[in-house]
N, C-alpha and C positions, 0 to 999 in steps of 0.2 A: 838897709835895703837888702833881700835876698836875691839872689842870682836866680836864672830858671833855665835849667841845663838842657832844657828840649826844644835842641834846634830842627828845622826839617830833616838835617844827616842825623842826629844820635835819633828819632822820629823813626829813618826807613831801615835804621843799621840793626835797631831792637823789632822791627816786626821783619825783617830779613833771618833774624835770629830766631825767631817763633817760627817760621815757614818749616827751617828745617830740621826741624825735630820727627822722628819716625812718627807715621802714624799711627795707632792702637791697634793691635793686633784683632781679628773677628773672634768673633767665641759663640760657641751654641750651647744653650741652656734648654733642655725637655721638660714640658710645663707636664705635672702631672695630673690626674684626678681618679681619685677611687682605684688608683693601681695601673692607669694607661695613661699613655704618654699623649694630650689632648693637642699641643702642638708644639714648635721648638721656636725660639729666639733667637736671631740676628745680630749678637751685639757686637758696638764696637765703643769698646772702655764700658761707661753706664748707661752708651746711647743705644737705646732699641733700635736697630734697620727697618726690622720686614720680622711677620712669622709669615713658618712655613706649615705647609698642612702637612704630617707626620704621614699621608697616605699617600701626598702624591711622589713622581719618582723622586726628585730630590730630596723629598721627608725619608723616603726610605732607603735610599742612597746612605746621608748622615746619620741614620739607624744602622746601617748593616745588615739589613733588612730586604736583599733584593733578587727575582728569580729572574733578571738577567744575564748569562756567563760570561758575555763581554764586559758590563760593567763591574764584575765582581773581580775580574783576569787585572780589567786595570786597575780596580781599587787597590790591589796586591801588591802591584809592582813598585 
């Protein structure tokens, strides 16, 4: 007869162990078409979040892209 070594403790001590593992870092990918940038991705590892519209400010914020001088002062810094 085989033993089954999952008790409710080795159970909460291996997803206690999964918990704290860092989370995947965010990454943006610019989808392109015919030579423009049509919109960018959200991801985190292979998980898609959200696209953003490359037009509006936060599109062109993560582009580099922006004729605000506050937000370009802080981009810098």
């Amino acid at each position: 007869m085989m033993s089954d070594n999952t008790t409710p403790e080795n159970t909460t001590a291996q997803r206690g162990a999964a918990n704290q593992e860092p989370p995947e870092e965010l990454s943006y990918h610019a989808v392109e078409k015919n030579g423009k940038i049509t919109a960018i991705w959200e991801m985190r590892g292979r998980k898609h979040l959200r696209t953003i519209d490359p037009r509006s400010e936060e599109g062109r914020h993560l582009l580099g892209q922006t004729d605000n001088p506050e937000t370009v002062q802080n981009a810098q810094v």
